[in-house]
Rosetta silent file (secondary structure, phi, psi, omega in degrees, C-alpha in Angstrom):
SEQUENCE: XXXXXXXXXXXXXXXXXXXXXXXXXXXXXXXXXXXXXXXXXXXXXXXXXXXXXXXXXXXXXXXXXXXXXXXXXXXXXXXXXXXXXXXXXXXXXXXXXXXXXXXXXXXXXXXXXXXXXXXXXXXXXXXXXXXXXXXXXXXXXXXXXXXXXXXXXXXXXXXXXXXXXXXXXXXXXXXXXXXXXXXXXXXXXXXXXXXXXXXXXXXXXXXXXXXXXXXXX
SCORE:     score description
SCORE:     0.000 S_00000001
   1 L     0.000  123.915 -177.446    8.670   -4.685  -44.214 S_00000001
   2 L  -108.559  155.644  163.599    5.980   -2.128  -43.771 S_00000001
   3 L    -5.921  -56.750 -160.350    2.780   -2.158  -42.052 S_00000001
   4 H   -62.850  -42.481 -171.072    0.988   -1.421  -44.817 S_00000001
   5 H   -56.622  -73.007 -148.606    2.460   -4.918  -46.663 S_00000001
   6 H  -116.298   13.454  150.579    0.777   -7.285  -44.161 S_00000001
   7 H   -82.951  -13.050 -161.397   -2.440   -5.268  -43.410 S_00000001
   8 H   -79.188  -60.758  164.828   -2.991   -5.587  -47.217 S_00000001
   9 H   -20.891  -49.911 -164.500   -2.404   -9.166  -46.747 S_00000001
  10 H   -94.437  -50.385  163.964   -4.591   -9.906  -44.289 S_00000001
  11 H   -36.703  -53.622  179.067   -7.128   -7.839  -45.956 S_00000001
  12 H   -72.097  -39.811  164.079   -6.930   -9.915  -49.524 S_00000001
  13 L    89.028   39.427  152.885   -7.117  -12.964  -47.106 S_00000001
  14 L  -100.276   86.389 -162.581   -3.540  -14.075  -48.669 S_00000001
  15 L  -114.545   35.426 -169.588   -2.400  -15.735  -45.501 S_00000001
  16 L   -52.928  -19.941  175.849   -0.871  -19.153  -47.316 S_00000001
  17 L   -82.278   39.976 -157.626    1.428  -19.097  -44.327 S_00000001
  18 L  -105.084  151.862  124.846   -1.760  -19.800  -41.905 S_00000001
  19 L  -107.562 -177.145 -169.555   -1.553  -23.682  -41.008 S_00000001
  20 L  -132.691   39.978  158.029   -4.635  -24.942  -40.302 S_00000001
  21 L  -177.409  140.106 -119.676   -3.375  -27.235  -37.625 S_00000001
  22 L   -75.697  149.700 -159.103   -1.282  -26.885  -34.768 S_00000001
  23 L   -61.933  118.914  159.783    2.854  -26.966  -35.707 S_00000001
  24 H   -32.827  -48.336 -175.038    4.018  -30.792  -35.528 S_00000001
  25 H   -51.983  -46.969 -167.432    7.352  -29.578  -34.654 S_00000001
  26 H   -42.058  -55.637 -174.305    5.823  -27.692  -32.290 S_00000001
  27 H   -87.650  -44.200 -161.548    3.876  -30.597  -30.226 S_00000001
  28 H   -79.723  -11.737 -176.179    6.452  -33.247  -30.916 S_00000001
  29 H  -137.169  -19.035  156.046    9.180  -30.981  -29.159 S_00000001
  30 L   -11.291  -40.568 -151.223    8.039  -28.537  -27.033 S_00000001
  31 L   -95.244   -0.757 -168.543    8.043  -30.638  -24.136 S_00000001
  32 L   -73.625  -26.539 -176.415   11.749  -30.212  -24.324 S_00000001
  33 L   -54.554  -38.934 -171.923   11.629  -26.718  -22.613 S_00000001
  34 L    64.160   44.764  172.499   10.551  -28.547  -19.222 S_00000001
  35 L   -61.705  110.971  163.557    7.948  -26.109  -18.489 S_00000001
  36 L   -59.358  172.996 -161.308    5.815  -25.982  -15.045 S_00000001
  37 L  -106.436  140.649 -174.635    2.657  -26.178  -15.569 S_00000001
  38 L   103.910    3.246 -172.005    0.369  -22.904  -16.170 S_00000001
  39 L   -50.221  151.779 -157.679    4.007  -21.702  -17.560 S_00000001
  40 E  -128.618  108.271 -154.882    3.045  -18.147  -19.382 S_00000001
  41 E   -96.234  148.094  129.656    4.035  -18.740  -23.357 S_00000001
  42 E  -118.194  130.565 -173.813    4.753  -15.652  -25.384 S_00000001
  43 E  -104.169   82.352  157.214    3.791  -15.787  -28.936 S_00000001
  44 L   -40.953  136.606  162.499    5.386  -12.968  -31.182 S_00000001
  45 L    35.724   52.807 -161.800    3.795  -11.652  -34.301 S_00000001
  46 L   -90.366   12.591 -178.937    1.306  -14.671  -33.940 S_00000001
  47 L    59.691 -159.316  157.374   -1.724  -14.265  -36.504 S_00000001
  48 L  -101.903   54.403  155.337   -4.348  -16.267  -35.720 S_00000001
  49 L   -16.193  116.867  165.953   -1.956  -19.482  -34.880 S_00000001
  50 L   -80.713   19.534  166.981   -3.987  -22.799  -33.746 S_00000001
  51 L   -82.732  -20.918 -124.659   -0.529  -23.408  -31.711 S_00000001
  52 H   -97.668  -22.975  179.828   -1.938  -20.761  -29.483 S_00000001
  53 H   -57.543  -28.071  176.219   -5.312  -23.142  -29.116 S_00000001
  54 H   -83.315  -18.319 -176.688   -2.706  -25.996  -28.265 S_00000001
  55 H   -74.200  -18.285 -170.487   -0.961  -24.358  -25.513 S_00000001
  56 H   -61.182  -59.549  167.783   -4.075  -23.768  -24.207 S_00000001
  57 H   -47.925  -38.336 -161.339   -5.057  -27.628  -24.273 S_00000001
  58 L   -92.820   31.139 -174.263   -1.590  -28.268  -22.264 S_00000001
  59 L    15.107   62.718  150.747   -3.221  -25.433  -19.990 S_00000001
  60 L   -81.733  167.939  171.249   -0.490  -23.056  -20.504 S_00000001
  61 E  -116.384   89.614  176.997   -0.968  -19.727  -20.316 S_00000001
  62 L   -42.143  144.590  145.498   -0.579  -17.100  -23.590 S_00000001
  63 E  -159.030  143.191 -177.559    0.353  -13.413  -24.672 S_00000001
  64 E  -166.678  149.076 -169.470    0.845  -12.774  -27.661 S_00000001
  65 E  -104.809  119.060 -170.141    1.247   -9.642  -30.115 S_00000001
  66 E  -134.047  158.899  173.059   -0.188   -9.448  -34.011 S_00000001
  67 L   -78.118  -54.784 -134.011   -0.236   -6.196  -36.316 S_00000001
  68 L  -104.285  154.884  179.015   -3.257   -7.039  -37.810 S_00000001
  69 H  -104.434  -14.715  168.818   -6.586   -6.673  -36.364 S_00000001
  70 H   -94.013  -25.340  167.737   -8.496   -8.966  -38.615 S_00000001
  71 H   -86.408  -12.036  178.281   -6.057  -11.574  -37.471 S_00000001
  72 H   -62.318  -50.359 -177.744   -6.580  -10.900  -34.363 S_00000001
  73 H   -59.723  -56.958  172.745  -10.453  -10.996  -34.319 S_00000001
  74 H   -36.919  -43.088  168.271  -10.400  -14.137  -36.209 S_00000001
  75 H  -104.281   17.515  159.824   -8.943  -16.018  -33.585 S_00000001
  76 H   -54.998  -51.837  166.889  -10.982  -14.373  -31.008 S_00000001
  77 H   -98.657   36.237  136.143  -13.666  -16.240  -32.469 S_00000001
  78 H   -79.900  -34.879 -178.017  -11.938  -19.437  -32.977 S_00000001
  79 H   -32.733  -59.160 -151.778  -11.197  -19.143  -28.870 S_00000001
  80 H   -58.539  -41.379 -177.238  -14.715  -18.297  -28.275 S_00000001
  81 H   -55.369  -55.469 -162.882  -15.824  -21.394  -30.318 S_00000001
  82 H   -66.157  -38.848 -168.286  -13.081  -23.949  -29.371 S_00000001
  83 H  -127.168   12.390 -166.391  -13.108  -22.715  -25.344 S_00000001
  84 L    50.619   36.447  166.118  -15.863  -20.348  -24.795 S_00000001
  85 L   -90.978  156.445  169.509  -13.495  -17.467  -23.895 S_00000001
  86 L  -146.029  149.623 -145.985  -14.228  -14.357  -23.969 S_00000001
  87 L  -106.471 -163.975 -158.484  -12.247  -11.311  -23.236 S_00000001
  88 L  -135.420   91.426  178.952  -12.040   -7.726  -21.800 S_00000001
  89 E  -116.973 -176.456 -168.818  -10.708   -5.159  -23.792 S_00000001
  90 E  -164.277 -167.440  152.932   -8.760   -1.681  -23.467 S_00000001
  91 E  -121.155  132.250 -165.158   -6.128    0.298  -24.563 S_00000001
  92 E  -129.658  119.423  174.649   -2.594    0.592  -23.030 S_00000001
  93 L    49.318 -141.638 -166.503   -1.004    3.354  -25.248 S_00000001
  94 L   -78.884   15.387 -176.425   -0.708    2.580  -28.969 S_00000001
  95 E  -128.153  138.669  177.305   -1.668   -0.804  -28.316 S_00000001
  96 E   -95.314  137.135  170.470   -5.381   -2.928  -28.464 S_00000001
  97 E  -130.673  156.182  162.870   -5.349   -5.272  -25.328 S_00000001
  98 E  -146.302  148.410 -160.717   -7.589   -7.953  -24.821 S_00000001
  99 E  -126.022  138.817  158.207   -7.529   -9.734  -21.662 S_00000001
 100 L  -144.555 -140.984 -154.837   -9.006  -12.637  -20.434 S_00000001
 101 L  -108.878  -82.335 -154.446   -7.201  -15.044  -16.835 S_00000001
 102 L   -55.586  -54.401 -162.739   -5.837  -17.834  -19.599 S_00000001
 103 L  -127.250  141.675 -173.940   -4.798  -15.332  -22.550 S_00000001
 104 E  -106.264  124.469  171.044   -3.227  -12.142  -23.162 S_00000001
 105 E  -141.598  108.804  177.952   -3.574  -10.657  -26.632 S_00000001
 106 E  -112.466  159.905 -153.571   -2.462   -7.119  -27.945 S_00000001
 107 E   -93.393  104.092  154.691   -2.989   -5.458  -31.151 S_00000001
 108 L   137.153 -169.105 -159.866   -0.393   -3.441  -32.899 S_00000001
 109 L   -46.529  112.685  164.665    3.422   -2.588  -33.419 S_00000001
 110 L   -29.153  -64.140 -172.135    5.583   -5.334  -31.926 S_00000001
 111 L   -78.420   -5.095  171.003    8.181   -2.694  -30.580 S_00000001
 112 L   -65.512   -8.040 -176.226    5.369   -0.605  -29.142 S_00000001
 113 L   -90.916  148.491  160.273    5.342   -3.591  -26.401 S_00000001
 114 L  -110.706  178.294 -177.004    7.271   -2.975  -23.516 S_00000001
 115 H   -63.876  -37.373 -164.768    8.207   -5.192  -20.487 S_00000001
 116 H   -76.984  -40.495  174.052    5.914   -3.799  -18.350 S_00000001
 117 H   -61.625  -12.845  175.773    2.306   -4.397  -20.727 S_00000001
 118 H  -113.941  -10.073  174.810    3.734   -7.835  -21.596 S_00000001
 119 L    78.076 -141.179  178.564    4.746   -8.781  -18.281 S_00000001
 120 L   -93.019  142.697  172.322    6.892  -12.306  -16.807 S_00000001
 121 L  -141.731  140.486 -178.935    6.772  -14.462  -19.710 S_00000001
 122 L   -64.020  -51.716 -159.088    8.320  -18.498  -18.955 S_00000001
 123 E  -146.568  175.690  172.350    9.064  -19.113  -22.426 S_00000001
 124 E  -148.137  123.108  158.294    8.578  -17.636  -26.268 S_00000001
 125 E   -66.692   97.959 -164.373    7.538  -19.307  -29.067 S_00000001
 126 E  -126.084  104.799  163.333    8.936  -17.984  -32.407 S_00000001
 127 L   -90.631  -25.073 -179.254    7.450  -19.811  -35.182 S_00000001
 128 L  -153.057   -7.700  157.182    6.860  -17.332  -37.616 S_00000001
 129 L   -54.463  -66.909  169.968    7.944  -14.140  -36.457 S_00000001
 130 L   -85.172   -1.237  152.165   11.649  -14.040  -37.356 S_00000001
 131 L   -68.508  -24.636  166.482   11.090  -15.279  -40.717 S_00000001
 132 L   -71.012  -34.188  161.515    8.526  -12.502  -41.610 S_00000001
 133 L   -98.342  173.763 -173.198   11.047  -10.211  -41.375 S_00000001
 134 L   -71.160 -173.798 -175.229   13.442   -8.850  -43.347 S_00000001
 135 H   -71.591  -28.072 -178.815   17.103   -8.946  -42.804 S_00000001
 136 H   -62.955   -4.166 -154.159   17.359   -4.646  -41.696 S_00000001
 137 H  -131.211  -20.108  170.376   14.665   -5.085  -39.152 S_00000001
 138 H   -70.522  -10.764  179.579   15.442   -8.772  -37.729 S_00000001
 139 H   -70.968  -60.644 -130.405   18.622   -7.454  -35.920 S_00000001
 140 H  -100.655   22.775  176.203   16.692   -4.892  -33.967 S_00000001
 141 H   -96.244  -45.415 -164.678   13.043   -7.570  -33.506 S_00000001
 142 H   -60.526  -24.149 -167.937   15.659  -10.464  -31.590 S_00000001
 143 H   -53.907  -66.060 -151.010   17.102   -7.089  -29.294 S_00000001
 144 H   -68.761  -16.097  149.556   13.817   -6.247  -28.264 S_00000001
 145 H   -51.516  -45.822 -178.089   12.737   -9.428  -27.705 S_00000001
 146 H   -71.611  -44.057  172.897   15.206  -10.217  -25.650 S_00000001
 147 H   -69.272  -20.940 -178.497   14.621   -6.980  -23.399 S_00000001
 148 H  -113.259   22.637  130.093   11.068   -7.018  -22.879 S_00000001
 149 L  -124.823   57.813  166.019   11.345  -10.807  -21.908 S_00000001
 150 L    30.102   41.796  143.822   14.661  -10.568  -19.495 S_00000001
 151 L    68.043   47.816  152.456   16.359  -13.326  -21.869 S_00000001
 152 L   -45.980  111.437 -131.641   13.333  -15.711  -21.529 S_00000001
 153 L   -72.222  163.530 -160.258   14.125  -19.382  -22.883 S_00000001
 154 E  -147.565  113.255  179.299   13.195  -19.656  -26.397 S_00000001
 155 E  -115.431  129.010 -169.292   11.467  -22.512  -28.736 S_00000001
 156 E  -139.899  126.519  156.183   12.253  -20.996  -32.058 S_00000001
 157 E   -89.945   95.312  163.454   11.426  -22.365  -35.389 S_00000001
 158 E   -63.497  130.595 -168.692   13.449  -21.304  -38.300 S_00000001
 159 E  -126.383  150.268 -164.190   12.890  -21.854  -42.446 S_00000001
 160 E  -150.812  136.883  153.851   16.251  -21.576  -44.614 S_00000001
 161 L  -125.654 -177.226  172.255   16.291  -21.992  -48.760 S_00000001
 162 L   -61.960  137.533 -179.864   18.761  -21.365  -51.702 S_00000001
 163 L   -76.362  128.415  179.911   20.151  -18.058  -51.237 S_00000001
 164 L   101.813  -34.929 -140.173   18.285  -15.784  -54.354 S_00000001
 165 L   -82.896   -5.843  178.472   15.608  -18.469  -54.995 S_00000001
 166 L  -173.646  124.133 -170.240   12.840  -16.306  -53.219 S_00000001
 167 L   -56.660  -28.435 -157.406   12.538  -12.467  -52.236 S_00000001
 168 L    97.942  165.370   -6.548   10.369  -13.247  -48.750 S_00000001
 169 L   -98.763  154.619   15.788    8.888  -13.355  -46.793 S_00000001
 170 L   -75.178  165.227  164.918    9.038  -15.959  -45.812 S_00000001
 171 L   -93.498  133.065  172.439   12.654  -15.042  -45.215 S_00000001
 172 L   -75.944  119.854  158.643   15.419  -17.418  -45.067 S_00000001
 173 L  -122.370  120.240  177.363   17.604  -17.503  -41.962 S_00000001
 174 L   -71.676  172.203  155.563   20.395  -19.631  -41.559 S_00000001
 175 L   -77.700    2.367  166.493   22.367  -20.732  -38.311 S_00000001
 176 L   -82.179  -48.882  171.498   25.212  -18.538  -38.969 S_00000001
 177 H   -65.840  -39.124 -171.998   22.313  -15.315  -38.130 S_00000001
 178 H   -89.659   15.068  148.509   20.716  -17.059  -35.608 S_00000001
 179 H   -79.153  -42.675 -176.393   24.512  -17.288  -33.798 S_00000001
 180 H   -54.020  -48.242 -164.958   24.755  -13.681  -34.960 S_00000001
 181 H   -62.015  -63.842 -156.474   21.354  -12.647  -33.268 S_00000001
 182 H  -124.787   15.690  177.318   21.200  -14.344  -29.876 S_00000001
 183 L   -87.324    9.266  150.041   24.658  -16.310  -28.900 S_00000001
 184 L   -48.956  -44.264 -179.976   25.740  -13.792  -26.897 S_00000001
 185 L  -122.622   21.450  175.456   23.296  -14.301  -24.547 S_00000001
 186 E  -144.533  129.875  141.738   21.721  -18.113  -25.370 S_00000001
 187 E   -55.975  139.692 -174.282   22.858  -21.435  -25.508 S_00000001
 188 E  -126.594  100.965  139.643   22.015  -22.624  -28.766 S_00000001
 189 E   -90.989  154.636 -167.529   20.261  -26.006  -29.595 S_00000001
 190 E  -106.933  106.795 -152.452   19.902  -27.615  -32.259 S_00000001
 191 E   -92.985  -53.974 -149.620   16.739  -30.079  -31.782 S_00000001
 192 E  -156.375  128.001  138.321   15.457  -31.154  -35.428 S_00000001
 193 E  -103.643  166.102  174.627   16.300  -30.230  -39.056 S_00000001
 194 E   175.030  149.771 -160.219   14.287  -31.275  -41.793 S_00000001
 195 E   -71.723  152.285  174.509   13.854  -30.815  -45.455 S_00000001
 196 L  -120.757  171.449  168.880   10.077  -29.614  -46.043 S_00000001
 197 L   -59.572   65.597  161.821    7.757  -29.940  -49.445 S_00000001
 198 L    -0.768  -16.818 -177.877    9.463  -27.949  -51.914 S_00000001
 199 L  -106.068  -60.072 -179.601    5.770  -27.549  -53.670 S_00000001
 200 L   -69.577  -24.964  144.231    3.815  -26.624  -51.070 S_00000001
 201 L   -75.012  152.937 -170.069    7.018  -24.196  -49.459 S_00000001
 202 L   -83.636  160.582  162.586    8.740  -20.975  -50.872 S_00000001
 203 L    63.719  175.514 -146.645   12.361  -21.025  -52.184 S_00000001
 204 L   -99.298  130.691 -177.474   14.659  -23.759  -53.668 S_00000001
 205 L    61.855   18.257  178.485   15.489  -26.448  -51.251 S_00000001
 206 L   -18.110  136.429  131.223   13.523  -25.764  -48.368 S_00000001
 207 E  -135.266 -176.575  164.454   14.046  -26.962  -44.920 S_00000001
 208 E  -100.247  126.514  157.611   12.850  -26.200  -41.162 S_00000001
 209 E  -116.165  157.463 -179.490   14.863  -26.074  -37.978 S_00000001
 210 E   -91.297  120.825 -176.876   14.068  -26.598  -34.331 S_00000001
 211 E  -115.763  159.137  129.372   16.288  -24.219  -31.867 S_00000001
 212 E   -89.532  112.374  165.176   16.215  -24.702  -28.059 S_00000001
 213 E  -131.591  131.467  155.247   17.785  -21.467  -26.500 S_00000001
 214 E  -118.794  143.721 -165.115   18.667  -20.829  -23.057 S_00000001
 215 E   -52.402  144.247 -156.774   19.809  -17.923  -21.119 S_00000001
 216 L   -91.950  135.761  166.975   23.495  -17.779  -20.853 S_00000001
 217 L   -90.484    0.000    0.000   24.333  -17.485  -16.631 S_00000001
């Protein structure tokens, strides 16, 4: 998927995967992680997410990485509205940073982050990340995930349809890839499936799953 594809996107202001309230799954299961509190979320490929406004509410702490720079802005001023923050920004290489004590947020190429610019992260929240990409490029998004957060626990939502019934993204991934991706190094739960609205969702047969992963000892 290239760059170009979901700056275009963002540009035309075709964002139907946006919700425009924070993931049910998300708040109904979350709590499963057993987080301390102030725990430091990372949010992959995150848009402008309203989850990132809920972790915020459970006074969590964020970083989180988006391509786009219009999505980015966008929730800058949903922050500033919903919590009056306002950041600090810079440049750390090839990367936009914007910093404030509660939230982390950089600009640009996912694998352009390294461990050291994203720092200790508790847990990561993948809601919409490995479903945006395709299948050549999701092998090498879970490595690097896993290396620049030292095998960090994982709340990962996954969407799966009829195989053919829709090119992506979103992209369907089953649990036979996500054993391929991370059970080498995660326990893999399985919290919640469920079928979703076949009208309002892409592809034939829709559903959502809930993963719990933890680091293997």
């Amino acid at each position: 998927m290239q760059h170009e594809f979901w700056h275009q996107r963002w540009q035309d202001n075709k964002i139907g995967f946006h919700q425009f309230i924070p993931s049910p799954l998300l708040v109904e299961h979350f709590n499963q992680l057993n987080l301390n509190a102030h725990a430091r979320i990372f949010v992959p490929l995150s848009g402008k997410t309203l989850d990132i406004g809920w972790f915020l509410q459970q006074e969590y702490k964020v970083v989180a990485i988006e391509l786009s720079h219009i999505a980015v802005k966008s929730l800058i001023e949903q922050l500033a509205k919903d919590f009056e923050i306002h950041f600090e920004v810079s440049h750390h290489h090839d990367l936009i940073y914007y910093h404030h004590p509660q939230i982390d947020l950089y600009v640009g190429d996912f694998f352009n982050l390294s461990h050291t610019e994203l720092g200790h992260v508790d847990a990561i929240y993948d809601r919409a990340a490995l479903i945006a990409l395709p299948d050549a490029i999701r092998f090498n998004y879970a490595k690097h995930l896993v290396e620049i957060t030292n095998t960090a626990p994982q709340f990962l939502i996954s969407y799966e349809y009829d195989a053919g019934s829709h090119e992506g993204p979103p992209f369907s991934v089953n649990q036979a890839e996500i054993q391929m991706l991370y059970a080498k190094t995660y326990n893999l739960k399985r919290i919640q499936e469920q079928w979703v609205d076949p009208i309002k969702n892409k592809g034939n047969n829709p559903k959502s799953t809930v993963w719990q992963l933890t680091a293997k000892l």
